[in-house]
TORDRENVO-590731 format. One record per residue (C-alpha): residue number from 1; x, y, z. Coordinates in Angstrom, 1 decimal, m for minus. Each point is the difference from the previous one (the first is absolute). Last residue first. Layout:
BEGIN
<r NUM,<X,Y,Z>>
...
//
This chain:
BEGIN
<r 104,<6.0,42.3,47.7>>
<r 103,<3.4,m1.9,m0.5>>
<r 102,<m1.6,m2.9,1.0>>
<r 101,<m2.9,0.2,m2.8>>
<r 100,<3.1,0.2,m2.6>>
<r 99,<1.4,m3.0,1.1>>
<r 98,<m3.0,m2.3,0.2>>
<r 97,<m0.5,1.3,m2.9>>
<r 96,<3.4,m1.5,m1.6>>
<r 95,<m0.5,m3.1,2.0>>
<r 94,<m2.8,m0.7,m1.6>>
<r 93,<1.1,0.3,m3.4>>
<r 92,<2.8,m1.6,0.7>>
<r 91,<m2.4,m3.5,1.2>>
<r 90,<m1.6,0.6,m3.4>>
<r 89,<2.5,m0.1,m1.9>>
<r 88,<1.5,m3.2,1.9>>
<r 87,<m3.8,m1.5,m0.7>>
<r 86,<0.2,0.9,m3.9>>
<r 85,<3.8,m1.2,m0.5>>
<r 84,<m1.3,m3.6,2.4>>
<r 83,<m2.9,0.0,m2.6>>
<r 82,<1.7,0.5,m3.0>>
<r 81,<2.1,m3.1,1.1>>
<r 80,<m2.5,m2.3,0.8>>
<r 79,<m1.6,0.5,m3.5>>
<r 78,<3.1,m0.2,m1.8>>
<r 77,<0.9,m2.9,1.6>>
<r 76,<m3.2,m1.6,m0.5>>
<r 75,<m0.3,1.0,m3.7>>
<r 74,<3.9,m1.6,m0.3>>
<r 73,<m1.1,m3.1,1.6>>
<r 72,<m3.3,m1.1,m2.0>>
<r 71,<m0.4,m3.3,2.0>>
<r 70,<0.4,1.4,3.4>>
<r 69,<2.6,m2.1,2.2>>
<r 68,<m0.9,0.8,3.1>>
<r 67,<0.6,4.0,0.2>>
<r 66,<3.2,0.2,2.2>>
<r 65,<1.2,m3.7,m1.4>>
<r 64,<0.0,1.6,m3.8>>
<r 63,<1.2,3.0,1.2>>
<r 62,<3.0,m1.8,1.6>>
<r 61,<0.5,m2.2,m3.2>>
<r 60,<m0.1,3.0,m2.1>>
<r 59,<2.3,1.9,1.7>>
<r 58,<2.6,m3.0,m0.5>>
<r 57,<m0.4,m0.6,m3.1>>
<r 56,<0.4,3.7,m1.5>>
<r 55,<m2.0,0.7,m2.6>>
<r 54,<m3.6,0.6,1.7>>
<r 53,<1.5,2.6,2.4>>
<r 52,<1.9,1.6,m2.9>>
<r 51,<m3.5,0.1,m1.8>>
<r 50,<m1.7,1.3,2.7>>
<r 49,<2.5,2.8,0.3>>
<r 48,<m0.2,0.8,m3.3>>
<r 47,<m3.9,m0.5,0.2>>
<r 46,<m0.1,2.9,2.8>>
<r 45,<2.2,2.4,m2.3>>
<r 44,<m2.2,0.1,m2.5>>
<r 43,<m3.5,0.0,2.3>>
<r 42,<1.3,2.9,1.3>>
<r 41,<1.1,1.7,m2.9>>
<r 40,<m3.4,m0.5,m1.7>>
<r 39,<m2.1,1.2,3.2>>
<r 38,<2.8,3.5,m0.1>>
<r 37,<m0.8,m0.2,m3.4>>
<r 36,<m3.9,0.3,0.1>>
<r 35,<0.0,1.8,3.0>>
<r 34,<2.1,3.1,m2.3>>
<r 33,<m2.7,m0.6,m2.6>>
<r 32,<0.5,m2.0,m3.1>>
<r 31,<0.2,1.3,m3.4>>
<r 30,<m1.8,m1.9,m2.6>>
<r 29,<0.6,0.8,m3.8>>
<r 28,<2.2,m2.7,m0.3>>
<r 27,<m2.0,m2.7,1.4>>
<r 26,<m0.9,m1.4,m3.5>>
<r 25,<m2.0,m3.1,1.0>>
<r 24,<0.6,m3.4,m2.1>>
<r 23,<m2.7,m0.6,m1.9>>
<r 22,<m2.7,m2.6,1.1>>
<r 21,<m0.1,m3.7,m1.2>>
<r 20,<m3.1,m1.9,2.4>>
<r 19,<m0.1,m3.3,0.9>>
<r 18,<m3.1,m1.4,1.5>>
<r 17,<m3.5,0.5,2.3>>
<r 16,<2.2,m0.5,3.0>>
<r 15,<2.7,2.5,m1.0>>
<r 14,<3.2,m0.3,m1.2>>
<r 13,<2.1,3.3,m1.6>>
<r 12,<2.6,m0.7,m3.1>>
<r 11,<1.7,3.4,m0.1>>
<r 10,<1.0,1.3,m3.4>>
<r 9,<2.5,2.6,m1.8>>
<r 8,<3.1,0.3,2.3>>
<r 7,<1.2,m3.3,m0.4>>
<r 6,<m2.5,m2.8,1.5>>
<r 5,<m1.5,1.0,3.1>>
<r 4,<m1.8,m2.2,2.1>>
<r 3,<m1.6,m3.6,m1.0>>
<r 2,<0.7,m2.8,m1.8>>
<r 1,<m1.3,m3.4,1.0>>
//
């Protein structure tokens, strides 16, 4: 089964009432906002790290015990690790106006 982009020119698209050929979206003329990016560059450099995680043996044995052996791994890294960079964002968050309502 075919499906995804193929070239530049045509997307192969699956749905539950069939296959459908779509052309391939011209995203030139889109410019993203400054959230946009900042969400873009975010999730970029969180799948690098994923990815290293994911290539070296050795991490990936220890995730693979920490979660329980999950049978899409890398999703389950990714997941567990956006939410430990979510949480620690939130906990400096907190402690940055905690912080300011002291100095009041």
């Amino acid at each position: 089964m075919v499906q995804g982009a193929i070239g530049k020119k045509y997307v192969i698209k699956h749905y539950k009432h069939g296959i459908v050929k779509t052309k391939y979206p011209d995203m030139t003329a889109i410019v993203a906002s400054e959230k946009q990016r900042a969400c873009r560059d975010d999730f970029k450099a969180l799948n690098a790290i994923v990815k290293a995680i994911y290539n070296d043996p050795v991490e990936r044995q220890e995730w693979k015990i920490k979660l329980g052996n999950p049978p899409r791994l890398y999703g389950a890294i990714f997941k567990a690790y956006k939410k430990e960079v979510e949480e620690a964002k939130v906990q400096r968050l907190q402690a940055t106006n905690r912080a300011i309502r002291k100095s009041f």
